[in-house]
C-alpha positions as CSV (number, residue, x, y, z in Angstrom):
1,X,-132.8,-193.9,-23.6
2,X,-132.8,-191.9,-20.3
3,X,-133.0,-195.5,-18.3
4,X,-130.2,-196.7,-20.6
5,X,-127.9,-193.7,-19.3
6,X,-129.0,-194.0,-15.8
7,X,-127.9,-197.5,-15.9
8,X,-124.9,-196.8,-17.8
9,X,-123.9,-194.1,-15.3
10,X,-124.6,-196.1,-12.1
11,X,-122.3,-198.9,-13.7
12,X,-119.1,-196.4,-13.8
13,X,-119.6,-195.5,-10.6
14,X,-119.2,-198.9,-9.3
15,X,-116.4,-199.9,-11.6
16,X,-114.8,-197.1,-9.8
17,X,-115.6,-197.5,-6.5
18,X,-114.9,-201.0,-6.5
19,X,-112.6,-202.3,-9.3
20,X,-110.3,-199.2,-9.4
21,X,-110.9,-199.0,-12.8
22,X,-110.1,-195.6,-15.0
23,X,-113.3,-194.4,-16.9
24,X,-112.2,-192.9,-19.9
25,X,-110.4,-189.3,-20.1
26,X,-109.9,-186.7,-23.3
27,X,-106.7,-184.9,-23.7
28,X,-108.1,-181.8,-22.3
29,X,-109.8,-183.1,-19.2
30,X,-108.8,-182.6,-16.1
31,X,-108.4,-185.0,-13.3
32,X,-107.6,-184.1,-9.6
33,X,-107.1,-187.2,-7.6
34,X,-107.7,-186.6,-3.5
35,X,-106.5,-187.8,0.0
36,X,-107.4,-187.0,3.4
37,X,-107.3,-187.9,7.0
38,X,-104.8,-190.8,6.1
39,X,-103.1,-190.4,9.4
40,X,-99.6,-192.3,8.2
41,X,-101.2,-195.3,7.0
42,X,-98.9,-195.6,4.4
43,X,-99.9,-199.3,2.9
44,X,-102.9,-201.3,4.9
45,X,-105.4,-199.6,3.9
46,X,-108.0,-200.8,0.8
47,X,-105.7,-198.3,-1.4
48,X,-101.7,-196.8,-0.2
49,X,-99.5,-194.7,-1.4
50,X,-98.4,-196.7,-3.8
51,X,-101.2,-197.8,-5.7
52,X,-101.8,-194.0,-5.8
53,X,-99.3,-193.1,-7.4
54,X,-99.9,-196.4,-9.7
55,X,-103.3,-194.9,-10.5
56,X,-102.2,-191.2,-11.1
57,X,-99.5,-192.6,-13.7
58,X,-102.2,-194.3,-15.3
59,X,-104.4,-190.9,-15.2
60,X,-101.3,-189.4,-16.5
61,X,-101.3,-191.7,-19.4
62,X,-104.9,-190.4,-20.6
63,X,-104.9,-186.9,-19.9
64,X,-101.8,-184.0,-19.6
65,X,-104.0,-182.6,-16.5
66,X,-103.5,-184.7,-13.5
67,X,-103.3,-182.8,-9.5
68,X,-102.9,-184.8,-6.6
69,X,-103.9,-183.0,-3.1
70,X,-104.5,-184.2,0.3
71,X,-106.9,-181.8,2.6
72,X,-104.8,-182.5,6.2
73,X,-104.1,-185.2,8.8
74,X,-101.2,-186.5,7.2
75,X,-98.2,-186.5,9.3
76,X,-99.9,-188.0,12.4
77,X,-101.6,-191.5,13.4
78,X,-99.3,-194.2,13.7
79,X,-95.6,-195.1,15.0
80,X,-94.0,-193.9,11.2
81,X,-95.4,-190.7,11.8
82,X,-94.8,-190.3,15.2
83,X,-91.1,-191.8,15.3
84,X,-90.0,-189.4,12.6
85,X,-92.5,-186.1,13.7
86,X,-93.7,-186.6,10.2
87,X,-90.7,-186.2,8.5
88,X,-91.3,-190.0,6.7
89,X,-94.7,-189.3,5.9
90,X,-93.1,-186.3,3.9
91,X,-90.3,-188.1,2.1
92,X,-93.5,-190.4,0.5
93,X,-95.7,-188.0,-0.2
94,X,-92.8,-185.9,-1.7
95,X,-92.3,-189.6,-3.6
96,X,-95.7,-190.0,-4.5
97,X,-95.8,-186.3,-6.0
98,X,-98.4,-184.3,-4.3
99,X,-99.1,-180.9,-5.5
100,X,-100.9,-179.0,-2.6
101,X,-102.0,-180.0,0.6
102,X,-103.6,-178.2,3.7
103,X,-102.9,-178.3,7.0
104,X,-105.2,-180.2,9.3
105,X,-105.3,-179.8,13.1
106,X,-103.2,-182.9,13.6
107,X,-100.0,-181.3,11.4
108,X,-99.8,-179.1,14.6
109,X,-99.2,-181.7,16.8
110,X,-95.2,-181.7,17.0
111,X,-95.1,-178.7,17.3
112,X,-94.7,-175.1,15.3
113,X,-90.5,-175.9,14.5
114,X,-91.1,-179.4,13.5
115,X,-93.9,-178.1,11.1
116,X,-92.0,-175.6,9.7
117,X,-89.6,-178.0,8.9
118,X,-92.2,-180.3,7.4
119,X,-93.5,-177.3,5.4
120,X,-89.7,-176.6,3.9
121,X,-89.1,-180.8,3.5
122,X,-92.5,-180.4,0.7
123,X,-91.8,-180.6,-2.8
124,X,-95.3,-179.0,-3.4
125,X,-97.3,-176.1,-2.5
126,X,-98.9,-175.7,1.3
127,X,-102.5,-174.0,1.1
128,X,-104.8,-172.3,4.1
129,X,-106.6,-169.2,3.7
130,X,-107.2,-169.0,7.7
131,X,-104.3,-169.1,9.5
132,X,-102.5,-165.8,10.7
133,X,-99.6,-164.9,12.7
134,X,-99.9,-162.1,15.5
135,X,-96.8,-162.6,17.2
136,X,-93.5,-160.7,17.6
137,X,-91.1,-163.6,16.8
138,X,-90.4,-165.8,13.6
139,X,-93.8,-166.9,11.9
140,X,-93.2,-170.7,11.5
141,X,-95.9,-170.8,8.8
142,X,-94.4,-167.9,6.7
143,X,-94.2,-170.4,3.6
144,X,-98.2,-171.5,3.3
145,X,-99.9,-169.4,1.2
146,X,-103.8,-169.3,1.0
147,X,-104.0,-170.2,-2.6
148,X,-102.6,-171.0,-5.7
149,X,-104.2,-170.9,-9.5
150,X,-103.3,-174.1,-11.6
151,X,-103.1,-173.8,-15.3
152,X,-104.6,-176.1,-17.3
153,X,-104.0,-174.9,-21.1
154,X,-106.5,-172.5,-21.3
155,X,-108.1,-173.3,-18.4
156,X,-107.5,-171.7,-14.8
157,X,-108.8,-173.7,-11.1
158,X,-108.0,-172.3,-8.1
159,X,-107.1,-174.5,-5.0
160,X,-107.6,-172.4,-1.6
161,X,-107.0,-174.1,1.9
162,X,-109.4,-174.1,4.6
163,X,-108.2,-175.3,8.1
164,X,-110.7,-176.2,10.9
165,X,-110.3,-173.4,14.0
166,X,-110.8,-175.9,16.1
167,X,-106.7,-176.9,15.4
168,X,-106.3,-174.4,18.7
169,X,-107.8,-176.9,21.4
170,X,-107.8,-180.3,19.2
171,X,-104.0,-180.3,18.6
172,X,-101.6,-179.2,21.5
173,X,-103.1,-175.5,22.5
174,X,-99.6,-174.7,23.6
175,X,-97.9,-175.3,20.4
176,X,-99.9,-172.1,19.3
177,X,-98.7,-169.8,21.9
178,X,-95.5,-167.3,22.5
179,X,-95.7,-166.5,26.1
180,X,-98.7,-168.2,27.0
181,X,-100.8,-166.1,24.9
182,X,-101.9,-167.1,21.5
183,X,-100.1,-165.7,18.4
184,X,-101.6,-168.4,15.7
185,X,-105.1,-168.3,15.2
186,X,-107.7,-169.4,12.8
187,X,-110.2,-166.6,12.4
188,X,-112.1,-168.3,14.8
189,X,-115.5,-166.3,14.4
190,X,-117.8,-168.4,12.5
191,X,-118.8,-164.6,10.7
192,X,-115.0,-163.6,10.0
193,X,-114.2,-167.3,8.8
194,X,-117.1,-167.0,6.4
195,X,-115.8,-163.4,5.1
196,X,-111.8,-164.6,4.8
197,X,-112.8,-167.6,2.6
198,X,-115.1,-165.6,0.5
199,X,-112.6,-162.7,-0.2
200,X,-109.7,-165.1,-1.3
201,X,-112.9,-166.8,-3.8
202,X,-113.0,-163.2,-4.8
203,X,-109.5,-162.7,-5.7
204,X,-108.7,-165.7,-7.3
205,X,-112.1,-164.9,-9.4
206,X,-110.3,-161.6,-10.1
207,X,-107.2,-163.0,-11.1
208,X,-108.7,-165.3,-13.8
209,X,-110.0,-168.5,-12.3
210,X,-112.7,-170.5,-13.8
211,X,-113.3,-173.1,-11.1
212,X,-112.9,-172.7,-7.8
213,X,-112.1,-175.9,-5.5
214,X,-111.7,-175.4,-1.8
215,X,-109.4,-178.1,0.1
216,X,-110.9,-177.7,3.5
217,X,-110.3,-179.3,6.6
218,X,-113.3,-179.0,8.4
219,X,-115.7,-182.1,8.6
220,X,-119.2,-182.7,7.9
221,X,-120.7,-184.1,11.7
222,X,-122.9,-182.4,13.9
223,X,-120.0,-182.2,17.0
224,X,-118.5,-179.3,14.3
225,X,-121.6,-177.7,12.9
226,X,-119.9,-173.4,13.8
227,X,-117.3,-175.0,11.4
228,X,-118.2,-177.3,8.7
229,X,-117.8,-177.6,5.2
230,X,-121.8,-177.3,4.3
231,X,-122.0,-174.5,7.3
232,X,-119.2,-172.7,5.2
233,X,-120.4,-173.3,1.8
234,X,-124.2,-171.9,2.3
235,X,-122.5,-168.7,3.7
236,X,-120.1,-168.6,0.1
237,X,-120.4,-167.3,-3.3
238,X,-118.3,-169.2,-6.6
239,X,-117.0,-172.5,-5.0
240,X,-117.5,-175.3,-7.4
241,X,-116.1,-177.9,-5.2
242,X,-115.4,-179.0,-1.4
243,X,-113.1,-181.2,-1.1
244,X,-113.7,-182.2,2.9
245,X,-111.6,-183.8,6.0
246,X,-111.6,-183.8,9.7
247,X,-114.9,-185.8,10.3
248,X,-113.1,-188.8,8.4
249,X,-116.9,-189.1,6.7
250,X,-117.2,-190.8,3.4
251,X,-118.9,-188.8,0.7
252,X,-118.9,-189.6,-2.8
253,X,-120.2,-186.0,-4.0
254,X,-123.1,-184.7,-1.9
255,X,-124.3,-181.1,-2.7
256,X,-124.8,-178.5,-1.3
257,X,-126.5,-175.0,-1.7
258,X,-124.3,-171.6,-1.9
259,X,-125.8,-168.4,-0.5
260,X,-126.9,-167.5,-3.9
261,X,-128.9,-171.2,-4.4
262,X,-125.9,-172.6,-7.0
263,X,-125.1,-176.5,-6.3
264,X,-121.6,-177.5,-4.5
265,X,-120.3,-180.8,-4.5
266,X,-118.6,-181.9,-1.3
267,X,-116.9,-184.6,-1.0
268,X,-114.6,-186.8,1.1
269,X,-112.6,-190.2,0.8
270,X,-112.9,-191.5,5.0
271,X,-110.3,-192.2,6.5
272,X,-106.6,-194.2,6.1
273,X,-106.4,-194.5,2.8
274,X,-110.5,-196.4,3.1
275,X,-110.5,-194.8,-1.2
276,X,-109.1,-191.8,-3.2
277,X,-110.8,-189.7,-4.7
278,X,-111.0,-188.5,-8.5
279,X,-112.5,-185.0,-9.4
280,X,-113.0,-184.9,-12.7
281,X,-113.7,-181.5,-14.9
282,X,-114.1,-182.0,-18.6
283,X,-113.5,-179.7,-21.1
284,X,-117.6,-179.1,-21.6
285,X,-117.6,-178.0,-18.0
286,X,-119.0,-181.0,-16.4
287,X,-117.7,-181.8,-12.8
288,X,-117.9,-185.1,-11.3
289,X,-116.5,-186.7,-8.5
290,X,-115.8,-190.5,-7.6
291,X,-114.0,-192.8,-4.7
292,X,-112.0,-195.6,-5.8
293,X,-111.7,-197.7,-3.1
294,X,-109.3,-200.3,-4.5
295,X,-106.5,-200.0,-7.4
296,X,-104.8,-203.5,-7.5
297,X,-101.2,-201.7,-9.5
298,X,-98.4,-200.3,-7.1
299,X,-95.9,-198.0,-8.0
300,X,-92.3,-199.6,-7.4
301,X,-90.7,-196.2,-6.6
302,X,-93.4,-195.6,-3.5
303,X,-93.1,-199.2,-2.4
304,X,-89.2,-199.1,-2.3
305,X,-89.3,-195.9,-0.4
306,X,-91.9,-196.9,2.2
307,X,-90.1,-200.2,2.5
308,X,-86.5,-198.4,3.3
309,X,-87.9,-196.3,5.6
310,X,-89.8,-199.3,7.7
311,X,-86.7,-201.3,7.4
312,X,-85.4,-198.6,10.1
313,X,-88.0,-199.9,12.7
314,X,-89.4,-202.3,11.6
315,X,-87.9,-205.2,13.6
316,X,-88.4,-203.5,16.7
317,X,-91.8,-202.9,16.4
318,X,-92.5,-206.9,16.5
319,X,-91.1,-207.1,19.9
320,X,-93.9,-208.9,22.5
321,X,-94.3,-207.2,25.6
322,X,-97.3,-209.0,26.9
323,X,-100.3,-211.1,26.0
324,X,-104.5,-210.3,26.6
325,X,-107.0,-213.3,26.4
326,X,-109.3,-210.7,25.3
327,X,-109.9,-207.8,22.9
328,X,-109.0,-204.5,24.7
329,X,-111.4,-201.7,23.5
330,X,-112.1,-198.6,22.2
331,X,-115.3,-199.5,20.3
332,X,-118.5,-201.3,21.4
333,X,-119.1,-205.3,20.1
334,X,-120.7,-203.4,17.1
335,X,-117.8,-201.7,16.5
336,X,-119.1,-198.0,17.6
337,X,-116.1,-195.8,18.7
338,X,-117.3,-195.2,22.4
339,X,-114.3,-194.2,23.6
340,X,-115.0,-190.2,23.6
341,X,-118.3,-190.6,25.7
342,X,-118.1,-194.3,27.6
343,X,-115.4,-196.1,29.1
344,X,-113.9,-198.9,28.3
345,X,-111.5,-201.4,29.3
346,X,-108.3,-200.1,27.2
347,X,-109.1,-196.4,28.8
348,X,-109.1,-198.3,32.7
349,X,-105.6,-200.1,31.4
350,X,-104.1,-196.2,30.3
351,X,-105.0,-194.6,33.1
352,X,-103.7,-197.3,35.4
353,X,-100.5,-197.6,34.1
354,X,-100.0,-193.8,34.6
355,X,-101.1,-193.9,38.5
356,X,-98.9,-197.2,38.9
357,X,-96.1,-195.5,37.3
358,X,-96.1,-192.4,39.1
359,X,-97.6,-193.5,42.2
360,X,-100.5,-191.1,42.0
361,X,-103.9,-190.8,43.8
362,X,-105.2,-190.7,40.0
363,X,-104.4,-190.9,36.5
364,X,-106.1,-189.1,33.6
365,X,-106.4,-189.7,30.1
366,X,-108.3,-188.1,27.7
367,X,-110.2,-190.6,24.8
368,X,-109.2,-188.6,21.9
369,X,-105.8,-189.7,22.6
370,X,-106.6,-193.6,22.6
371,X,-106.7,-194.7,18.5
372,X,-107.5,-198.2,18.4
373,X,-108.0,-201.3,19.9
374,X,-105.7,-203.9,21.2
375,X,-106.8,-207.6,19.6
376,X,-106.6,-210.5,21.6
377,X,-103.4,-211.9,21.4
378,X,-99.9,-210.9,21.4
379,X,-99.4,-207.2,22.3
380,X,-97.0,-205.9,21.0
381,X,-94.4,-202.3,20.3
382,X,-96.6,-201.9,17.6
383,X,-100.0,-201.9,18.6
384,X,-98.7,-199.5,21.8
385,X,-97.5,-197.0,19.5
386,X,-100.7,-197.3,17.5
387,X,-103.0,-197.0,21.0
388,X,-101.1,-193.7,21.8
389,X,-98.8,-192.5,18.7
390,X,-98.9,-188.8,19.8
391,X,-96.0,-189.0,22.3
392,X,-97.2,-186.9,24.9
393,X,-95.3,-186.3,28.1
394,X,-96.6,-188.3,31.4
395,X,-96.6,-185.4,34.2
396,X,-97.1,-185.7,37.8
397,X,-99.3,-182.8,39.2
398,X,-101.3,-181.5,42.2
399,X,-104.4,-180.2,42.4
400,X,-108.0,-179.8,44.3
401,X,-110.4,-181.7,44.3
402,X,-112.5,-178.6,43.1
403,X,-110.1,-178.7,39.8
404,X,-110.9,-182.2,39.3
405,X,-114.2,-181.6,39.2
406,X,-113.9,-178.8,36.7
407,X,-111.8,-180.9,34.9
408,X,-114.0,-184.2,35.1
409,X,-117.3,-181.6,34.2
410,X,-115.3,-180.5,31.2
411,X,-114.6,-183.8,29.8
412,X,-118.7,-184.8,30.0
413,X,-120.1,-181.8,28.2
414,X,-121.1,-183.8,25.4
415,X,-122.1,-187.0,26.8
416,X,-125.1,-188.3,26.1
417,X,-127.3,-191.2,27.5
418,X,-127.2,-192.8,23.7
419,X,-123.8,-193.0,22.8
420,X,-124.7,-193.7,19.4
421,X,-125.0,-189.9,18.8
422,X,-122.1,-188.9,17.0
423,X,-122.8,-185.1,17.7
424,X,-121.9,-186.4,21.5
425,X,-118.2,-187.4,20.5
426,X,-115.8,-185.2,22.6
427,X,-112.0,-186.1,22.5
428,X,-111.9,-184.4,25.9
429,X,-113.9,-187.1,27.3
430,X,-111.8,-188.2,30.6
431,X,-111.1,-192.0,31.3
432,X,-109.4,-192.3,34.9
433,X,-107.5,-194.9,37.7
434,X,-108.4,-194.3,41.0
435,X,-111.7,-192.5,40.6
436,X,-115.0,-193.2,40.3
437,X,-117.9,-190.7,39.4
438,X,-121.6,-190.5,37.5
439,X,-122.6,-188.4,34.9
440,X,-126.1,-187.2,34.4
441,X,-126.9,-186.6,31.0
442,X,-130.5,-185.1,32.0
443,X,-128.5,-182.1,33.6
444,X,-127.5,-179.6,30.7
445,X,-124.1,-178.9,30.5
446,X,-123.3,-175.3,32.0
447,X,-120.1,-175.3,30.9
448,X,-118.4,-172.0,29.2
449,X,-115.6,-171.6,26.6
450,X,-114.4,-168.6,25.2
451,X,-113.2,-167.7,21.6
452,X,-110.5,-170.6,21.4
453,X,-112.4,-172.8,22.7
454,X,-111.1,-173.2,26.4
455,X,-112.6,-173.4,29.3
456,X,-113.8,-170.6,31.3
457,X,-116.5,-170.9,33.9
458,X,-118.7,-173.9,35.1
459,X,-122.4,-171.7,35.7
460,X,-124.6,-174.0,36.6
461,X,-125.3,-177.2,38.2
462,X,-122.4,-179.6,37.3
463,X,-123.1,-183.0,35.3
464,X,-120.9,-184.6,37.3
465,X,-121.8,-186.7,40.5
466,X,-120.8,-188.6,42.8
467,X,-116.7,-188.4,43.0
468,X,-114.9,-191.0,44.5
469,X,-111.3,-191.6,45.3
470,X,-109.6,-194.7,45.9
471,X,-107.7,-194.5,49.3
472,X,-106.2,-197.6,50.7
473,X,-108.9,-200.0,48.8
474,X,-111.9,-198.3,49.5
475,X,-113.7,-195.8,47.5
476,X,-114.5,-192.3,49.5
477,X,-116.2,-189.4,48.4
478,X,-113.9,-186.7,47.1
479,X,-112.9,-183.6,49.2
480,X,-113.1,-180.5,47.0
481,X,-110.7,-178.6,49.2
482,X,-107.8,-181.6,49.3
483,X,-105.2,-181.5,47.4
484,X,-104.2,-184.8,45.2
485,X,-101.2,-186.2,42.9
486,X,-102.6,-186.8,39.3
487,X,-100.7,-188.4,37.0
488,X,-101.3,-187.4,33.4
489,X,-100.5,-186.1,30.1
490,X,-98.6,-182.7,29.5
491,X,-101.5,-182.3,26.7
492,X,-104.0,-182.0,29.4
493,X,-102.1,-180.1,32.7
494,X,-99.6,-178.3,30.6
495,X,-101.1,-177.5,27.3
496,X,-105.0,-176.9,27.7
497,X,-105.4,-180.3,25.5
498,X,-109.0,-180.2,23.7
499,X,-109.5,-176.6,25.6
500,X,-109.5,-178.1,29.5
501,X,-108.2,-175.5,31.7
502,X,-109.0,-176.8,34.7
503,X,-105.3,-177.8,35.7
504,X,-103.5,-174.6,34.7
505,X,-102.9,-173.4,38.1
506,X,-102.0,-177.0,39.4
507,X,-98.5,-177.1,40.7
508,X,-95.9,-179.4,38.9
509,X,-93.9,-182.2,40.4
510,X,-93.2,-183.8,37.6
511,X,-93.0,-182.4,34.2
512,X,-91.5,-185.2,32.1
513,X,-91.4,-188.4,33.6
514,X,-91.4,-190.3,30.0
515,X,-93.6,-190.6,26.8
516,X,-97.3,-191.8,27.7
517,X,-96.5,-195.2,25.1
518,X,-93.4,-195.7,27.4
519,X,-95.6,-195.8,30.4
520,X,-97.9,-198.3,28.7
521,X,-95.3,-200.4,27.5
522,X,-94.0,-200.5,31.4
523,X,-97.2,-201.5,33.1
524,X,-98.0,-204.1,30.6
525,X,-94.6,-205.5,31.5
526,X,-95.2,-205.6,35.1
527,X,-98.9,-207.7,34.9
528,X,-98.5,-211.2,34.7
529,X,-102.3,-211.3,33.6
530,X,-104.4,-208.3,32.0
531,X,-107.4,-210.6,32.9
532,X,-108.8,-207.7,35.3
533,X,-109.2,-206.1,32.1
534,X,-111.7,-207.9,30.7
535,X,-114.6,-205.5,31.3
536,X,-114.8,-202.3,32.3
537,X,-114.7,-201.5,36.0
538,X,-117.8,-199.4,36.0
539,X,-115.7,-196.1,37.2
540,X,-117.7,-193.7,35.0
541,X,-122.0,-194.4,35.5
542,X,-123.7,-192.7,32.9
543,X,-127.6,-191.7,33.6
């Protein structure tokens, strides 16, 4: 009998993994469906936003306890999210019917006035635990609140918000400041993260709850080991259930140990829309968690919104603006993301077009900021946008070779000589135009960051060798005391983008010469071949 409900069991799970199909619900069960790190793929992914909403009317139709939450990255990702600062991934999630949602790092990234507005736009409840405002002016984050306690008949689950600390250096740094000093923070102390978490798990415990779920935006991967989910949950006492994001990792329902030895299931759907998730807690108490990674029913409501807000841009977004005889990269031929830690031949195109377009000595730009690959083909608005939806500012600076360095030594802290290492990922990681330099992965980095994050002293022997710069041709070794023109992002001079500090004393020419997508778009007109592009142009050795 045990091997016939072994079998049985393993059966569901693929019927909903694979088919989309509903296993069966009672009245009194409870089903939260999940989302994260969608990043406004609103309908190409294996599931959408409309077959979600499809699949929770279907939930609906089973059981009078249905919750849909999404654990962060929402607004940001692609072109609809960027043209509209988020406010059209909003209007669908609003459309969709979300309950509670947390803020991940990316929500930051428009800024504190176009969050708030994002945060008033949501028909539901916005949940973090760990955010807190120490400034003198307006608190733009006044309406989240660090929990709220769902009834379900007689039955009480909490939902706290957990957002990663790391939001200070991987979103815009500035966008956290009044006056160049930081009035948002995160309880950044691994210790004081730990004891936040647990004393809202205390007080919803006080205040009735039997079930505790945490919807926590803080990955899973080794790069974020002060801060992730299992790191948190070991240190906690009374959490039932993790529901992850930020490492876009796909986990059906691992578990995980609590400080006093109880099990806690952590899970997490991947990234755009890759499956949804269904937490399901039935009236005997038994939790279970599954990922549905296709659901073939859309919801007409959804799909009508999603198509009247494309129709706005849709056209344009078709428009050719050049053609590549070959695939331009951020990922390795086996498909490994090696932008953050290698170069490649998309990061040589980026940088270029920044140094062309301001006439610069160099150009800069960090990987985090590059999000997919270009296909063979047609290029078009589109797959631009989708290369660099952030809409950062392109900035022409000066600044020493010595801050270069610091800035170059910054970027390679985490690079090492196997790429395959996902602990070495570091959006900081700096492509370049005009510059050529080694890294030496068998020096240890010496690098120092404070609290936040940032960048505070170089100690020891630098990483970094060999700097050249380009000067009419030919490739010279780089004079630390000379001052050059860098062209590149307001994220990285301006607004200590993924905690680089190095160019905070640079002085400004140029503070908003256009949107980095609009340089992009330029220098791809200008090329009547992007065959140079082909392979990389070996400007970063690693060894």
């Amino acid at each position: 009998m045990k091997k016939i409900s072994i079998l049985i069991s393993i059966i569901t799970v693929l019927i909903l993994t694979s088919c989309g199909n509903i296993a069966s619900f009672s009245k009194g069960d409870i089903a939260i469906l999940y989302t994260n790190d969608v990043h406004c793929e609103v309908e190409d992914g294996n599931m959408s936003y409309s077959s979600l909403k499809a699949l929770k009317n279907e939930i609906k139709d089973k059981t009078d306890y249905v919750t849909l939450v999404d654990n962060g990255d929402y607004l940001q990702g692609g072109f609809i999210g960027s043209a509209s600062k988020g406010k059209y991934i909003i209007d669908i999630m609003n459309e969709v019917g979300y309950d509670y949602i947390t803020l991940g790092n990316h929500e930051f990234d428009y800024g504190m006035d176009e969050l708030k507005n994002r945060i008033d736009e949501f028909n539901g409840k916005v949940l973090s635990c760990n955010i807190r405002y120490v400034g003198e002016k307006e608190n733009k984050l006044s309406s989240v609140i660090p929990y709220y306690i769902e009834e379900y008949g007689k039955t009480k689950v909490a939902f706290i918000g957990v957002s990663t600390p790391e939001s200070t250096t991987s979103s815009t740094p500035a966008n956290f400041m009044e006056d160049g000093e930081y009035v948002y923070t995160f309880f950044g102390n691994t210790g004081e993260l730990n004891s936040t978490v647990q004393y809202y798990i205390d007080e919803v415990k006080d205040n009735g709850a039997d079930y505790v779920v945490l919807l926590t935006h803080l990955g899973t991967v080794e790069s974020y080991v002060e801060y992730t989910s299992t790191s948190l949950v070991k240190n906690l006492s009374g959490v039932d259930v993790v529901l992850d994001a930020h490492s876009h990792s796909v986990i059906k329902g691992n578990k995980a140990k609590d400080k006093d030895g109880n099990k806690v299931i952590i899970t997490s759907t991947g990234t755009k829309f890759q499956n949804v998730g269904l937490l399901k807690i039935k009236g005997n108490g038994q939790i279970t968690t599954n990922l549905i990674s296709k659901y073939n029913k859309e919801d007409e409501s959804v799909k009508s919104k999603i198509d009247s807000l494309k129709a706005e841009y849709n056209e344009l977004l078709k428009t050719v603006i050049g053609y590549t005889n070959y695939d331009l990269k951020i990922t390795d031929n086996a498909g490994i993301r090696i932008v953050r830690q290698r170069e490649t031949n998309l990061g040589d195109l980026i940088s270029d077009a920044y140094r062309n377009l301001l006439g610069a000595d160099i150009g800069i730009q960090n990987g985090g900021g590059i999000r997919t690959n270009i296909e063979k083909g047609d290029i078009t608005l589109k797959n631009v946008f989708d290369v660099l939806p952030f809409g950062n500012n392109l900035c022409l600076i000066e600044a020493s070779g010595k801050e270069i360095l610091n800035a170059l030594e910054f970027g390679a802290k985490n690079v090492t000589n196997n790429y395959v290492l996902k602990f070495s990922e570091f959006g900081g990681f700096l492509h370049v135009s005009g510059l050529r330099y080694t890294i030496d992965t068998s020096i240890k980095s010496s690098v120092k960051t404070n609290n936040e994050g940032l960048l505070e002293s170089i100690d020891g022997e630098y990483r970094v060798k060999d700097v050249s710069i380009l000067i009419d041709g030919e490739y010279v070794l780089m004079d630390l005391n000379k001052t050059y023109t860098i062209a590149t992002l307001d994220y990285l001079c301006i607004n200590y983008g993924d905690g680089n500090t190095a160019f905070a004393n640079s002085n400004i020419l140029v503070k908003e010469a256009c949107v980095d997508y609009e340089a992009l778009i330029e220098y791809i007109k200008t090329l009547e071949s992007l065959d140079n592009y082909k392979d990389i142009d070996n400007r970063i050795i690693i060894k």
